[in-house]
N, CA, C and O of each residue as an XYZ file, in Angstrom:
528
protein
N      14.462     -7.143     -9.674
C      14.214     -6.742     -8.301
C      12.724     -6.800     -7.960
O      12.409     -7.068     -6.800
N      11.829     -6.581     -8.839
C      10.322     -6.189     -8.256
C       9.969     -7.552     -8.499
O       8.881     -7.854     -8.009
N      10.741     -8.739     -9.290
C      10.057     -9.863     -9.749
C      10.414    -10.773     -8.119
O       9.905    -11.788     -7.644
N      11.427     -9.921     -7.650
C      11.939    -11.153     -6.054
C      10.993    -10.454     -5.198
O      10.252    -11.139     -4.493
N      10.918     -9.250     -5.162
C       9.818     -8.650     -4.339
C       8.588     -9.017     -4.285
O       8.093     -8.995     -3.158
N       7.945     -9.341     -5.121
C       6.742     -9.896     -5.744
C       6.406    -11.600     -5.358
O       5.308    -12.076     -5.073
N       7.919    -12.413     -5.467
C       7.716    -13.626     -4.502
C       7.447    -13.495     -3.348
O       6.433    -13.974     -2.840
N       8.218    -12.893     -2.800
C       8.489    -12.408     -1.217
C       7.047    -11.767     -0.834
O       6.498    -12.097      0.217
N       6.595    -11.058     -1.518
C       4.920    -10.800     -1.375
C       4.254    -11.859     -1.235
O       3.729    -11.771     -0.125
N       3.960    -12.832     -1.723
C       3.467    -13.974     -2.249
C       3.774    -14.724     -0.834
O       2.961    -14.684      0.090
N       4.680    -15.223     -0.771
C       5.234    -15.896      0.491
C       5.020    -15.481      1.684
O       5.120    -16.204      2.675
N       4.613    -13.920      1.709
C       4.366    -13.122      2.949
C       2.558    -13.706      3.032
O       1.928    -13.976      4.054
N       2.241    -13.744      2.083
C       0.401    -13.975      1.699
C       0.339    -15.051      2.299
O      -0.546    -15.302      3.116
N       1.180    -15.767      2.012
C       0.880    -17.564      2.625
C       1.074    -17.554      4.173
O       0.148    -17.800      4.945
N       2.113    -17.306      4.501
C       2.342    -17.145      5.733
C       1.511    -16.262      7.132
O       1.674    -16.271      8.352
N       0.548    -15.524      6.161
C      -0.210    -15.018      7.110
C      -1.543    -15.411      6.509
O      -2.500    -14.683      6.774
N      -1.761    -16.641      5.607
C      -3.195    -17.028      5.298
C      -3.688    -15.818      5.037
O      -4.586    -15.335      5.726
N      -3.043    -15.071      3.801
C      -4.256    -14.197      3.288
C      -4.346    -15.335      1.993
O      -3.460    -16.127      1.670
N      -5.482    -15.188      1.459
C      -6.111    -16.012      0.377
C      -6.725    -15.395     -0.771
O      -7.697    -14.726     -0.423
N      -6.494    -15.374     -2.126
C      -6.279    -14.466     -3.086
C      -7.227    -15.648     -3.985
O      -6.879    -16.828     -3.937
N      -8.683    -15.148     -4.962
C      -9.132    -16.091     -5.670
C      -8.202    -15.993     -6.705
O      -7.329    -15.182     -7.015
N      -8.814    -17.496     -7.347
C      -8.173    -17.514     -8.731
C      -8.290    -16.433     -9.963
O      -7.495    -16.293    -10.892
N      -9.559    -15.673     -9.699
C      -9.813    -14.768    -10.644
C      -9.148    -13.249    -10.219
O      -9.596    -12.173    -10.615
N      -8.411    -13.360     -9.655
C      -7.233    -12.535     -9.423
C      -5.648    -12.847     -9.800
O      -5.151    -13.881     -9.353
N      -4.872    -11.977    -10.604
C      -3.303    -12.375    -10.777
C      -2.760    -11.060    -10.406
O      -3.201     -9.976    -10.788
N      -1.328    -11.345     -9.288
C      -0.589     -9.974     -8.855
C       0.171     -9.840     -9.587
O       0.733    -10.933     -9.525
N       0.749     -9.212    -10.410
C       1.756     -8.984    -11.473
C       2.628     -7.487    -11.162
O       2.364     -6.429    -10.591
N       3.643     -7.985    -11.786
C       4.669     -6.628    -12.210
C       4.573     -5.827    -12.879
O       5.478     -5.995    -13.696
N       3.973     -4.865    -13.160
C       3.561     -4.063    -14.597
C       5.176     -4.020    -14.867
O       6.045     -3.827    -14.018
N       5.356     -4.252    -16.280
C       6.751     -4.908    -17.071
C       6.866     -2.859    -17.355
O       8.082     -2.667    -17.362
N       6.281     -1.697    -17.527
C       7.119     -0.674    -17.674
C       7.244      0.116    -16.349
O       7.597      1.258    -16.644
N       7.136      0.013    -15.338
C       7.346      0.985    -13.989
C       7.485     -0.331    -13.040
O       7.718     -0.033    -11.868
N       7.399     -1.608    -13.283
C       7.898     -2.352    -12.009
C       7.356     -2.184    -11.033
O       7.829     -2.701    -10.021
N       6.332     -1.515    -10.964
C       4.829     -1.810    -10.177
C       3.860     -2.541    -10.020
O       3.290     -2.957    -11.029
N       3.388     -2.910     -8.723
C       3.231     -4.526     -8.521
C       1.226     -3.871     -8.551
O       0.685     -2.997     -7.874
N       0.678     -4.761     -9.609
C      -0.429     -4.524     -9.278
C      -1.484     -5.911     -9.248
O      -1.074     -7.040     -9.517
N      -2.788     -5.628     -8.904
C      -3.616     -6.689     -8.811
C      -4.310     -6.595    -10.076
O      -4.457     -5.429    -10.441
N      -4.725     -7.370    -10.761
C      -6.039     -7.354    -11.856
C      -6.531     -8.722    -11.846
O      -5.908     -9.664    -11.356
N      -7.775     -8.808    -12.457
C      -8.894     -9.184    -13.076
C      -8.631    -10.341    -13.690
O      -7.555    -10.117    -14.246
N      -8.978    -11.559    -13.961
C      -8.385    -12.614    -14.958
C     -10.210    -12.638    -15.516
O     -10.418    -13.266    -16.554
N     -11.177    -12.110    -14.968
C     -12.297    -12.177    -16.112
C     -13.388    -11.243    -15.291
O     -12.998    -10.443    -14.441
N     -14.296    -11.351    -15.501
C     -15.432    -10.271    -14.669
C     -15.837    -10.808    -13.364
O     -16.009    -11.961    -12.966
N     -15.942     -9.654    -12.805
C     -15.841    -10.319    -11.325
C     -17.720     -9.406    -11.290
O     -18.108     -8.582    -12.118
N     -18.492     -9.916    -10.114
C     -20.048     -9.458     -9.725
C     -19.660     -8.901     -8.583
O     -18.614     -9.147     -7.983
N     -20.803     -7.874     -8.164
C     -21.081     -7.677     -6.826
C     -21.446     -8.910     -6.174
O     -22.303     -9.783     -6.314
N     -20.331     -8.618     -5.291
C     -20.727    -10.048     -3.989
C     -19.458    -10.866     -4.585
O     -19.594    -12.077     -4.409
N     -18.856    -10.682     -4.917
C     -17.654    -11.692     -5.399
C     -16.782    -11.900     -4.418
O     -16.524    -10.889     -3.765
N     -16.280    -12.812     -4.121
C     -15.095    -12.494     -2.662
C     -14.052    -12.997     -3.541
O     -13.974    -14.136     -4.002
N     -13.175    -11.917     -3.740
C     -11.613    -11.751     -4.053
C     -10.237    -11.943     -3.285
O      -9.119    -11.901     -3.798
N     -10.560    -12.172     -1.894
C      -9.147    -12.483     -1.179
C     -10.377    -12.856      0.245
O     -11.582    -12.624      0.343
N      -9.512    -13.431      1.063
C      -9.601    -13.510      2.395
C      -8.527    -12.787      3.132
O      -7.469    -12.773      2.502
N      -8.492    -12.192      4.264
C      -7.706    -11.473      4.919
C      -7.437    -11.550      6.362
O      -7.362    -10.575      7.110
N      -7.336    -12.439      6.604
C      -7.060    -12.285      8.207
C      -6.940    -10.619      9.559
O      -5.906    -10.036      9.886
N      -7.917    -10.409      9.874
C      -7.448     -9.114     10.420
C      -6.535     -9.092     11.274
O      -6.543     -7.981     11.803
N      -5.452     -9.979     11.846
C      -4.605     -9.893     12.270
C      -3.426     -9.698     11.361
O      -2.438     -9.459     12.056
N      -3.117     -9.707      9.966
C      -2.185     -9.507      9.004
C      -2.671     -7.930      8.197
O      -2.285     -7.486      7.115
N      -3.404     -7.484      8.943
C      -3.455     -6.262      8.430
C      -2.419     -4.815      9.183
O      -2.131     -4.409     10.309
N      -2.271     -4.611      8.415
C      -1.311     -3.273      9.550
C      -1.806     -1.955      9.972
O      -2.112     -0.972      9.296
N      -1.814     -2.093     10.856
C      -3.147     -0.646     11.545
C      -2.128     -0.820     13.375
O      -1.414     -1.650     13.937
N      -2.550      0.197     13.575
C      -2.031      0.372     14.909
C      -1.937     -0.216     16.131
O      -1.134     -0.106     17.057
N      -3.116     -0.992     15.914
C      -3.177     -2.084     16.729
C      -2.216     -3.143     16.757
O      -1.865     -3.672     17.812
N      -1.808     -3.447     15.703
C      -1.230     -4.520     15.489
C       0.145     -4.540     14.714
O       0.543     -5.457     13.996
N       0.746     -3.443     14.974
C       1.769     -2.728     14.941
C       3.001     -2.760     16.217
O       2.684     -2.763     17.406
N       3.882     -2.773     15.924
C       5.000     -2.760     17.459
C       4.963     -1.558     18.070
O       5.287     -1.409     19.248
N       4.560     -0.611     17.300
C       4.742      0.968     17.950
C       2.942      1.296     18.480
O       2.397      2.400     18.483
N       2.487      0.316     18.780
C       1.118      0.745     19.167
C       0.828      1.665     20.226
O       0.101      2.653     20.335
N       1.982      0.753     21.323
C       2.327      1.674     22.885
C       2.762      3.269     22.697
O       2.568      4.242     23.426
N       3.178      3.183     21.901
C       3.992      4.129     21.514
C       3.261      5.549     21.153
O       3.190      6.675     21.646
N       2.703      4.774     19.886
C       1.468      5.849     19.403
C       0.147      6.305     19.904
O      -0.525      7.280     19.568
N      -0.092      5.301     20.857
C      -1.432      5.332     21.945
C      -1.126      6.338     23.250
O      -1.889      7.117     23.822
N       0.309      6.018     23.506
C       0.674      7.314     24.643
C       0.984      8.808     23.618
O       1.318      9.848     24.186
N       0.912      8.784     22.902
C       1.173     10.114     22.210
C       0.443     10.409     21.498
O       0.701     11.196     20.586
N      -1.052      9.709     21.742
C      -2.391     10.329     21.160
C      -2.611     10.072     19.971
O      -3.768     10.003     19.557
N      -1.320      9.835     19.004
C      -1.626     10.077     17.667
C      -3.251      9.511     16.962
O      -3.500      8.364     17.333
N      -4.076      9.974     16.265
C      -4.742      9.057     15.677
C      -4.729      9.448     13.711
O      -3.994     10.214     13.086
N      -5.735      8.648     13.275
C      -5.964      8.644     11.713
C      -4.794      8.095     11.063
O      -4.072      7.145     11.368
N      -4.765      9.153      9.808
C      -3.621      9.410      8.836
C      -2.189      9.608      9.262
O      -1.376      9.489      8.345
N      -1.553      9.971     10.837
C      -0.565     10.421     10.976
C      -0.391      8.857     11.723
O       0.449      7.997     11.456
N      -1.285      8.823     12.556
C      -1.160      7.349     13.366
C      -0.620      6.265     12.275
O       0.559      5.941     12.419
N      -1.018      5.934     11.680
C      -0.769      5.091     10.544
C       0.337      5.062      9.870
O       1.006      4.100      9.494
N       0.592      6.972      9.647
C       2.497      6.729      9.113
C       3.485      6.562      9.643
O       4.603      6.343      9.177
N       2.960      6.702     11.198
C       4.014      5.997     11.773
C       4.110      5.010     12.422
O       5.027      4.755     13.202
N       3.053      4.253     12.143
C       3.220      2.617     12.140
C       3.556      2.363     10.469
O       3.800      1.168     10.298
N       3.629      3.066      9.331
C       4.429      2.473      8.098
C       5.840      2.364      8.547
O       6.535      1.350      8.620
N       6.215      3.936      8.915
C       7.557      4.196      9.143
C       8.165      3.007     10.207
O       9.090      2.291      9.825
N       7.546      2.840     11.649
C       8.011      1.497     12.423
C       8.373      0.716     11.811
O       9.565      0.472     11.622
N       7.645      0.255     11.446
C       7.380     -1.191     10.892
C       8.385     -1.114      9.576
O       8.781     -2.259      9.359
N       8.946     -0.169      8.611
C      10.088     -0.578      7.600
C      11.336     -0.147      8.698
O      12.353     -0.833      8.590
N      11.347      0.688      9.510
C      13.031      0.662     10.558
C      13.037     -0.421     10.891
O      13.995     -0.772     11.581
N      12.089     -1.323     10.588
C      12.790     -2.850     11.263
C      13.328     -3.878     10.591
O      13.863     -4.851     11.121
N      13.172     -3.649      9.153
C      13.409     -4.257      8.161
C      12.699     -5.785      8.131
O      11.535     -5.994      8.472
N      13.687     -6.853      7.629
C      13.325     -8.033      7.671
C      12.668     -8.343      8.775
O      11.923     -9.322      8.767
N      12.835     -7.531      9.967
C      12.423     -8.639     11.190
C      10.821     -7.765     11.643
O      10.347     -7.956     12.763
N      10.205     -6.944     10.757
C       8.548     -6.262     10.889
C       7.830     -7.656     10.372
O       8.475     -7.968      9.370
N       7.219     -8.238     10.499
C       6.316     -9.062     10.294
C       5.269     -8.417      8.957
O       4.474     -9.176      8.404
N       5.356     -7.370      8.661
C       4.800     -6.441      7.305
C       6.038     -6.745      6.464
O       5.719     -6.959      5.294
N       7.300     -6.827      6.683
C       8.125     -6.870      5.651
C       8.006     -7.330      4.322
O       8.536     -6.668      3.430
N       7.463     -8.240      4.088
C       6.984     -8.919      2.779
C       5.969     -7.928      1.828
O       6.020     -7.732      0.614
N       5.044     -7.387      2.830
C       4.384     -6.239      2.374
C       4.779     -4.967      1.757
O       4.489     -4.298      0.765
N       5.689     -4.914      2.929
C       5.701     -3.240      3.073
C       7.188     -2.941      2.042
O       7.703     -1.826      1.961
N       7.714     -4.174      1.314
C       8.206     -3.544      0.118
C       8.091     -3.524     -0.914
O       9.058     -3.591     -1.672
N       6.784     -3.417     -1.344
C       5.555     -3.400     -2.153
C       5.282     -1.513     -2.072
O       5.178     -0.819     -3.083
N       5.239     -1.187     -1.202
C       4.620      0.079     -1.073
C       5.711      1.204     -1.069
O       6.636      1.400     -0.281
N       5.172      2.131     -2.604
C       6.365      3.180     -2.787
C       6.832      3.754     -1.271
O       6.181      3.491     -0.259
N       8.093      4.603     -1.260
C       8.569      5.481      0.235
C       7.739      6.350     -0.290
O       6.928      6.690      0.572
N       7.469      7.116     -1.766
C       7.030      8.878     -1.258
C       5.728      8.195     -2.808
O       5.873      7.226     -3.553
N       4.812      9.023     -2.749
C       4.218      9.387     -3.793
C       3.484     10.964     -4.232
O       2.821     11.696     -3.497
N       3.759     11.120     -5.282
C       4.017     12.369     -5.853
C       2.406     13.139     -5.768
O       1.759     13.088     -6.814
N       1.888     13.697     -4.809
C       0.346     14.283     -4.558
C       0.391     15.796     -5.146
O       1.373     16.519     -4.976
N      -0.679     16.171     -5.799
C      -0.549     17.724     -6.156
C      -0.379     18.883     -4.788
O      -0.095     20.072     -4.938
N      -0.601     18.273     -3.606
C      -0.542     19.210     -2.620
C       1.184     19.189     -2.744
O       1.719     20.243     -2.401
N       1.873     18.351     -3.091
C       3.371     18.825     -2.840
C       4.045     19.288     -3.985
O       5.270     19.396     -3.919
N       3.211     19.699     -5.446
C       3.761     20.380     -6.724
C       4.144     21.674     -6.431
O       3.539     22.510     -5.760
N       5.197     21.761     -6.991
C       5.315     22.901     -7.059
C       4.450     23.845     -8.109
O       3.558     23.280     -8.742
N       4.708     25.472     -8.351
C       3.239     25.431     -9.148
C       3.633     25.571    -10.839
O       2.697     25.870    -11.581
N       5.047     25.353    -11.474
C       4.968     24.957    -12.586
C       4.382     23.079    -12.966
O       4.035     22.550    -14.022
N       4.485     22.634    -11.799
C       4.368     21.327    -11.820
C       2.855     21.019    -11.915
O       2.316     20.302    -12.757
N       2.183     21.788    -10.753
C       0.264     21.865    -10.943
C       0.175     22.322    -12.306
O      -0.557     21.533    -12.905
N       0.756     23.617    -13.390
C       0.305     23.677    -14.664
C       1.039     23.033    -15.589
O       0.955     23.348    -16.776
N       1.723     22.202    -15.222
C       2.172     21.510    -17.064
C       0.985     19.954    -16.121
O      -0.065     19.512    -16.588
N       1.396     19.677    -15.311
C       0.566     18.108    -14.537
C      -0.918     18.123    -15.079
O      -1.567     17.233    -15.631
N      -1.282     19.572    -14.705
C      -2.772     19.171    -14.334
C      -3.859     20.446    -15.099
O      -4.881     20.952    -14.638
N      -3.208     20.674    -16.330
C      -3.574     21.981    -16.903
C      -4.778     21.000    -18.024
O      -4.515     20.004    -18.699
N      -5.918     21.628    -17.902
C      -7.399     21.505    -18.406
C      -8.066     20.270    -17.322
O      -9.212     19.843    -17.458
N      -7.438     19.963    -16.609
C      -8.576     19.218    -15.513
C      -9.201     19.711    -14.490
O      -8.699     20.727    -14.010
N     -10.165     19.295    -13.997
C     -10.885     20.012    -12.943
C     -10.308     20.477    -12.061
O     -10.533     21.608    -11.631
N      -9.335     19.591    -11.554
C      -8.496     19.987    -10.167
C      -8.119     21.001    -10.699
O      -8.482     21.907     -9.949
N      -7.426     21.563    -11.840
C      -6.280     22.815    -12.495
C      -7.626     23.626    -12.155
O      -7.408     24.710    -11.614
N      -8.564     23.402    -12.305
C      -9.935     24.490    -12.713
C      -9.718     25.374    -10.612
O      -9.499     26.327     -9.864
N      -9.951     24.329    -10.783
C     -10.393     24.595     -8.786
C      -9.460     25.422     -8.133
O      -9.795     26.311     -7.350
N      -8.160     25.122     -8.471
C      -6.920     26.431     -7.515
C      -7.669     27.966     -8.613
O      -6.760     28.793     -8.536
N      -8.213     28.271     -9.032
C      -8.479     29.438    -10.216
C      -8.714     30.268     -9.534
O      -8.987     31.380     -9.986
């Protein structure tokens, strides 16, 4: 499944001329099926690693729910999740689709642990230090 997802990424890249150097490979991490980017050798400051078209980026602007979210003020962090959320109710036919099933639905943040979960998670790290 993450290996068809991962074409379909790929194919989404082409189609919107994003451009990925050679010294970059997107891969599947083979134990969690998580799609990540790495390194094929040392990269410098000043290296250009992809090209990006700012029209293939997904931000509110360029989102179907822009009208939407612009009459209802939203801005930042909330603005944004619900141009994620738009944009997957549409499935195949979001123009992010290729993208946007790449990107987990939930990820697991210490603000939503419960608090046996903050002390077995995060017991001798700074963050554990800081709720004290």
């Amino acid at each position: 499944m993450a290996t068809r997802k991962l074409r379909a990424f790929k194919n989404w890249m082409k189609s919107q001329h994003v451009e990925c150097s050679d010294a970059l490979d997107v891969v599947v991490t083979t134990n969690s099926s998580a799609v990540s980017v790495r390194a094929l050798c040392d990269l410098n400051v000043g290296d250009l690693v992809a090209t990006i078209p700012k029209e293939s980026c997904l931000t509110v602007k360029t989102s179907g729910a822009r009208q939407m979210i612009e009459e209802s003020e939203l801005e930042g962090i909330l603005a944004l999740a619900v141009v994620i959320m738009y944009e997957r109710s549409l499935g195949p036919l979001s123009p992010w689709f290729g993208y946007l099933q790449l990107i987990p639905y939930s990820e697991p943040i210490p603000l939503l642990w419960s608090l046996s979960q903050i002390d077995s998670l995060l017991a001798g790290t700074e963050l554990h230090k800081a709720d004290s």
